[in-house]
N, C-alpha and C positions, 0 to 999 in steps of 0.2 A: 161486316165482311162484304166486299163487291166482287164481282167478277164482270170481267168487257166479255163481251160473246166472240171473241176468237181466240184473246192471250186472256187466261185468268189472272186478275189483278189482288191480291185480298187483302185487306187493311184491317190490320191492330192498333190501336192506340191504347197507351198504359202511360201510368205515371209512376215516380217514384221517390216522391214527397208528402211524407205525415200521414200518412195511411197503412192498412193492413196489406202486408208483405204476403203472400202465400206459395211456400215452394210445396211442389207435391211430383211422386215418383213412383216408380215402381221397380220389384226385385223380387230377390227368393230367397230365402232361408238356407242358411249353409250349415247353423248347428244347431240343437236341444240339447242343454245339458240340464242335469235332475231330476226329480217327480215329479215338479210342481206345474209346470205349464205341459198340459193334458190336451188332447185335440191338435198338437202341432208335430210337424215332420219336414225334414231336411227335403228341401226343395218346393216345399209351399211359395204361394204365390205371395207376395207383402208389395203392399201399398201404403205410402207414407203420406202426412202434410205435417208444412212447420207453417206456422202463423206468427206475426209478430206486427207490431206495431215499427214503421221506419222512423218516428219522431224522437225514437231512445236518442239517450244521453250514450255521451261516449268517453271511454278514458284509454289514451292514447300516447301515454306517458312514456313507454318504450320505443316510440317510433324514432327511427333516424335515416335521413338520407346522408350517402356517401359518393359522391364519384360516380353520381346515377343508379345507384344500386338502393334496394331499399329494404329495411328490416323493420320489423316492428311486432308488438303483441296489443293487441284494442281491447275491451272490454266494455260488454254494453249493460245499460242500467237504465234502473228509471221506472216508467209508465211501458214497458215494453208489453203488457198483454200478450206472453207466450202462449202459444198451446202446441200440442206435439200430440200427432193420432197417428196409430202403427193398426193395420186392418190385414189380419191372418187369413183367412176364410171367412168363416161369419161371424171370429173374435175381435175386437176392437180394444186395444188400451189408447188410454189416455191422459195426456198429463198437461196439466194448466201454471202458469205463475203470473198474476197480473203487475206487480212490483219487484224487480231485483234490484238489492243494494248494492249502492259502489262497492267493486271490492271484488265482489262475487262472480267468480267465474263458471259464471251458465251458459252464457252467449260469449262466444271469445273467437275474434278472427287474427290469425297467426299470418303475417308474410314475411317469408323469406328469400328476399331474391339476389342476395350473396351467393349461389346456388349451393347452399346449404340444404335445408327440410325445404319441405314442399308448401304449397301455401296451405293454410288448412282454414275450417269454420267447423267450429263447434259446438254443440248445445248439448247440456248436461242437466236432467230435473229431475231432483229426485227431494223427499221430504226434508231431508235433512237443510237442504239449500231453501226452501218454503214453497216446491210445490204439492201440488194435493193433485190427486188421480182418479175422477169421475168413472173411472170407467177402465180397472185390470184385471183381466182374468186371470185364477193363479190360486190352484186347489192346496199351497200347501200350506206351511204352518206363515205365522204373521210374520214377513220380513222385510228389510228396506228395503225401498223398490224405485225403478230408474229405469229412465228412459236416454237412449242416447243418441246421435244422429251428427253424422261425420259427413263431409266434403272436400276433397282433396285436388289440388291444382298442383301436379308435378313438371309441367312444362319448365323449361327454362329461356327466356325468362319467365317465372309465373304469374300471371295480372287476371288470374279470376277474383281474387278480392284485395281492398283497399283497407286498410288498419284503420282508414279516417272514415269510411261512411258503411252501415249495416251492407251486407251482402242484400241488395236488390233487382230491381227489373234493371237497373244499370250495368252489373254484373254483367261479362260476358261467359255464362253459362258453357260454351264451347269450349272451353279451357278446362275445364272438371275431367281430371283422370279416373277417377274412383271415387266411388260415396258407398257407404255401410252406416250401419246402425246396431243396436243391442236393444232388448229388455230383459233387466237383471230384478229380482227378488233374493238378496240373500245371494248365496252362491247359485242357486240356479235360474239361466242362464239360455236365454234365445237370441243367437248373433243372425244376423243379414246381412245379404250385399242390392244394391237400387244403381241397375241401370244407367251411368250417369245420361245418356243418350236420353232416357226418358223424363227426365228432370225437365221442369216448367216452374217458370215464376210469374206468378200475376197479380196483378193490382188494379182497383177501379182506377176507368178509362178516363181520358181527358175530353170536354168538348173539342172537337176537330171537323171543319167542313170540309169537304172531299171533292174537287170538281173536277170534271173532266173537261179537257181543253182541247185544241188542235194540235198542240203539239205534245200531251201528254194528259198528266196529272196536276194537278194546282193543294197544295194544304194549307190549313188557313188555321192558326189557333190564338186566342188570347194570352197575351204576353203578361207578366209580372215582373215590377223593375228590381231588378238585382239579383233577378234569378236568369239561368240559363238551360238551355234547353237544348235536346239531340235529338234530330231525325236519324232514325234508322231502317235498313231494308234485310229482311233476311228471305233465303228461301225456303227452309227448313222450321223454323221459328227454336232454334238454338244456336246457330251461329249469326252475328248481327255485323252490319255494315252500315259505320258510321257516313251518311248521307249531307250530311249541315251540321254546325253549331253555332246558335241562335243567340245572342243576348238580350233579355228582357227588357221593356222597354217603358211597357204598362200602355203597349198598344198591341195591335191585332200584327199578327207575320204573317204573310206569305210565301212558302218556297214554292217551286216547281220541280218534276222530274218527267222523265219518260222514259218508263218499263217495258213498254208496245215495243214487241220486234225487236227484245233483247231478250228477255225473261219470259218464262213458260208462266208463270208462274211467279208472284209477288208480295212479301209482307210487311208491312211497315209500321211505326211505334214512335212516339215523341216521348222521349221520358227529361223529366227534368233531373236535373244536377245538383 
C-alpha cells in the first residue's frame, strides 16, 4: 500500500489464477433452533471465511447463452481444498473437504439472467458429501452436521458470477444483494445473515512495480502468453473499475494512469482472467 503526501494513492494487487481463493465476512445470527448449540443467541456477532483452491475443475454442462441472456448451473470438483470457518464468539466450527467428485454439488454457481432466480453461489459440507469438521461445537446427541454458506446476486442484469469460472478476486463482489449461512446438527439449527457490504476476497499478490511519474502513475508486471489480465481501480475495495485489459505476451506491460487531482483516494488490483 502507497500513499503520495497530498492525494492518498493505495495499491492492491491480487491474482486470480491457481491459488487459494479466500472470501471472509461478517454478520449476525438471526436464529437458534434446539438444545444443542449452547453459548449462542439471536444477534451474535458471526464471522465467516470460505477457502478454496481456484484451479478446480468445472462442469458446466447446463450452460446456454441465448439472445445475450445467459443461464446456466457449474459445478466445481477436483483438488478444490475447501474449508469453511463460522466464528460465534469464542466458538469456532469448521469444516474441511480436500477432493470433491464430479457430480457432487458442494460448490455450485447458479446464473440466471433470463431475469428468472437470482444469481446464487453455493457451498454445502456436510459428512455425508465427505467432509470432516475439526472443530464443531455442539452439546447434543451425535448428528449430521453441515455447514452452509450462500451468496446472492439479484440485480438485473445479474453478473456477480460466471457458471464458467469459480467465484474469485474477478468477481465483482458489488453486485452481492444478500449472503447468509446456517450450521445444522440434526434438526437443530443456527441460521445467519453476513453483511454483503463486508464481504472481501483475497488471494496472494502478484509481483507489480509501482512508479511514480510526472504525469501520474506507471505499473509494470510480467506477462504470460495466453493469458489476460485486468487492471482495476476501486475506492472502496468492493466496487471495481475496469481500468485496461492486457493480453499476455510473455513479456513485461506497462500501463499508466493518473489518480492525482481526481481521486481522494485510490485502489488498484491486476487480476488475471
Amino acid at each position: 500500500m502507497i500513499r503520495h503526501a497530498l492525494l492518498p494513492v493505495s495499491l492492491m494487487i491480487a491474482t486470480a489464477s491457481a491459488s487459494e481463493v479466500l472470501w471472509a465476512g461478517k454478520g449476525a445470527v438471526s436464529t437458534v433452533g434446539g438444545t444443542g448449540f449452547t453459548g449462542v443467541a439471536a444477534e451474535d456477532e458471526v464471522e465467516i471465511q470460505l477457502a478454496y483452491d481456484s484451479d478446480a475443475l468445472v462442469d458446466d454442462r447446463s450452460f446456454l447463452v441465448f439472445d445475450g441472456a445467459v443461464a446456466g448451473r457449474a459445478w466445481f470438483y477436483g483438488q478444490v481444498n475447501l474449508a469453511v470457518t463460522v466464528r460465534i464468539g469464542e466458538l469456532t466450527w469448521a469444516g474441511t473437504i480436500a477432493n470433491i467428485p464430479d457430480g457432487t454439488s458442494i460448490m455450485e454457481s447458479v446464473c440466471w439472467d433470463f431475469g428468472g432466480n437470482p444469481d446464487r453461489f453455493t457451498v454445502i459440507l456436510d459428512a455425508e458429501r465427505g467432509g470432516s469438521f475439526p472443530s464443531f461445537p455442539y452439546s447434543g446427541v451425535e448428528s449430521a452436521r453441515e455447514l452452509k454458506i450462500e451468496f446472492l446476486d439479484s440485480t438485473s442484469p445479474a453478473e456477480l458470477f460466471d457458471v464458467h469460472v469459480l467465484p474469485d478476486g474477478v468477481a465483482n463482489i458489488c453486485e452481492m444483494t444478500s449472503a447468509s449461512g446456517s450450521i445444522r446438527a440434526g434438526s437443530d439449527l443456527i441460521s445467519f445473515v453476513i453483511d454483503p457490504k463486508s464481504v472481501r476476497v483475497s488471494q496472494p499478490r502478484v509481483p507489480v512495480v509501482l512508479t511514480r511519474t510526472a504525469g501520474g502513475l506507471q505499473f509494470e508486471w510480467e506477462t504470460e502468453i495466453g493469458t489476460s489480465y485486468r487492471l482495476e481501480s476501486s475506492s472502496d475495495l468492493w466496487c471495481w473499475v475496469i481500468e485496461d485489459t492486457v493480453g499476455g505476451t510473455g513479456l513485461t506491460v506497462q500501463r499508466n494512469l493518473n489518480p492525482f487531482g481526481t481521486y481522494f483516494r485510490r485502489f488498484y488490483r491486476v487480476v488475471e482472467l
